[in-house]
C-alpha positions as CSV (number, residue, x, y, z in Angstrom):
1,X,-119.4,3.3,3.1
2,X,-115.5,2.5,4.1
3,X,-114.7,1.4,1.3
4,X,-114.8,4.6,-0.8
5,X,-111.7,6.0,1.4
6,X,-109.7,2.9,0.6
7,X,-106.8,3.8,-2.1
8,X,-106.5,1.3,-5.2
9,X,-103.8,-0.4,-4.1
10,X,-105.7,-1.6,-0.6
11,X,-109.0,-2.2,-2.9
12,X,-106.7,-4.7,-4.8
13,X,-105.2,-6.2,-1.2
14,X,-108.4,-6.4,0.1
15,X,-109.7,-8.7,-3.4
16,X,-106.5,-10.6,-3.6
17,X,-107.0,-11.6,0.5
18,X,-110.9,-12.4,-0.2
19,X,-110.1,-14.5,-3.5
20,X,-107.4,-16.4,-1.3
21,X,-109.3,-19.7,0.2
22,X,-107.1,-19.7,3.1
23,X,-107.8,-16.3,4.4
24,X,-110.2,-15.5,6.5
25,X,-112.9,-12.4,6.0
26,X,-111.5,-11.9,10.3
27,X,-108.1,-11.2,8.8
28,X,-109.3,-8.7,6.4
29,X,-111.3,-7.0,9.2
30,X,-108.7,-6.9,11.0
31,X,-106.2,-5.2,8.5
32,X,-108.7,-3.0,6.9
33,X,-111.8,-2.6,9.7
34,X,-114.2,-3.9,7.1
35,X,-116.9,-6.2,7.6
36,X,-117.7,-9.2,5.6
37,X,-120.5,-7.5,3.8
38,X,-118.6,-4.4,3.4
39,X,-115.9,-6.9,1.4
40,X,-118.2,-8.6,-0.3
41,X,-119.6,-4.8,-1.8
42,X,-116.4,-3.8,-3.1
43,X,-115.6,-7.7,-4.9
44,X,-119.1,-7.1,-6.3
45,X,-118.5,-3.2,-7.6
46,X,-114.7,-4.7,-8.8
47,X,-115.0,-7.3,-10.3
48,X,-117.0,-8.6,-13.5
49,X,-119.8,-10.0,-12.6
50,X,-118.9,-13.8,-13.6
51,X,-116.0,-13.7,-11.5
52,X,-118.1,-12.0,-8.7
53,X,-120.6,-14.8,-9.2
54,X,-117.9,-17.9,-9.3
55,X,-115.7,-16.4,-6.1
56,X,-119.5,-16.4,-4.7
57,X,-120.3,-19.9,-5.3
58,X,-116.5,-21.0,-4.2
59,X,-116.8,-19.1,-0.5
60,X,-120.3,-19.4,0.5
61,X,-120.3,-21.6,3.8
62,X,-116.3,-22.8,3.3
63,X,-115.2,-23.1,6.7
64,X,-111.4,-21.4,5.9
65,X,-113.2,-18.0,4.8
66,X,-114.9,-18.3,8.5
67,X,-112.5,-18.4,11.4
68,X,-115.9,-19.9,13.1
69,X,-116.3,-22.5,11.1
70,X,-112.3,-23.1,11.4
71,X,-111.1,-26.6,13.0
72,X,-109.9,-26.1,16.4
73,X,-106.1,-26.4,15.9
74,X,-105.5,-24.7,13.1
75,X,-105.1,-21.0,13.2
76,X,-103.3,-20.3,10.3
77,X,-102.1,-22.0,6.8
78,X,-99.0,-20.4,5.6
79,X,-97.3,-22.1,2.1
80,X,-93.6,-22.1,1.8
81,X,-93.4,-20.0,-1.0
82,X,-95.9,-17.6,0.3
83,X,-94.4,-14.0,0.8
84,X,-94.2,-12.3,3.7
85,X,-97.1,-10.0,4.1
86,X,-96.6,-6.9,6.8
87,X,-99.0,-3.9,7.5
88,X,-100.2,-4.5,3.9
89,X,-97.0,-4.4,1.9
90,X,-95.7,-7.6,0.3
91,X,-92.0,-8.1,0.5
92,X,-89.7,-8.8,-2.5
93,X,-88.1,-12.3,-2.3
């Protein structure tokens, strides 16, 4: 599997993206070259399994985890206080 080469720190960018409503599992293949199973693997082997089970319940069929699903319109939600995220580092305020 892929995910066995990733270091710790992209393991915890890759849970922090798929525990973030707003982000899609398109944008974490696209950063990391995972699929949606291969990131639902790693939450499962990372995290207890309560939390695995609740972030399960919470994403299952919620259309802004699925650029398909997506309204037409809206590519992106971006919050004013959100940090600016480039080639996986996040940038001090």
């Amino acid at each position: 599997m892929k995910s066995a080469t990733f270091t710790t720190d992209q393991i915890d960018r890759i849970i922090e993206m798929a525990w973030e409503d707003r982000t899609p599992f398109e944008a974490i293949k696209f950063q990391f070259g995972i699929s949606e199973q291969e990131t639902i693997e790693i939450m499962r082997r990372e995290m207890k399994p309560s939390s695995f089970k609740m972030w399960r319940q919470r994403v299952q069929g919620r259309s802004t985890k699925h650029a398909k699903l997506r309204v037409s319109g809206i590519d992106r939600f971006k919050c004013a206080l959100q940090r600016q995220i480039t080639h996986n580092k996040i940038s001090k305020r």
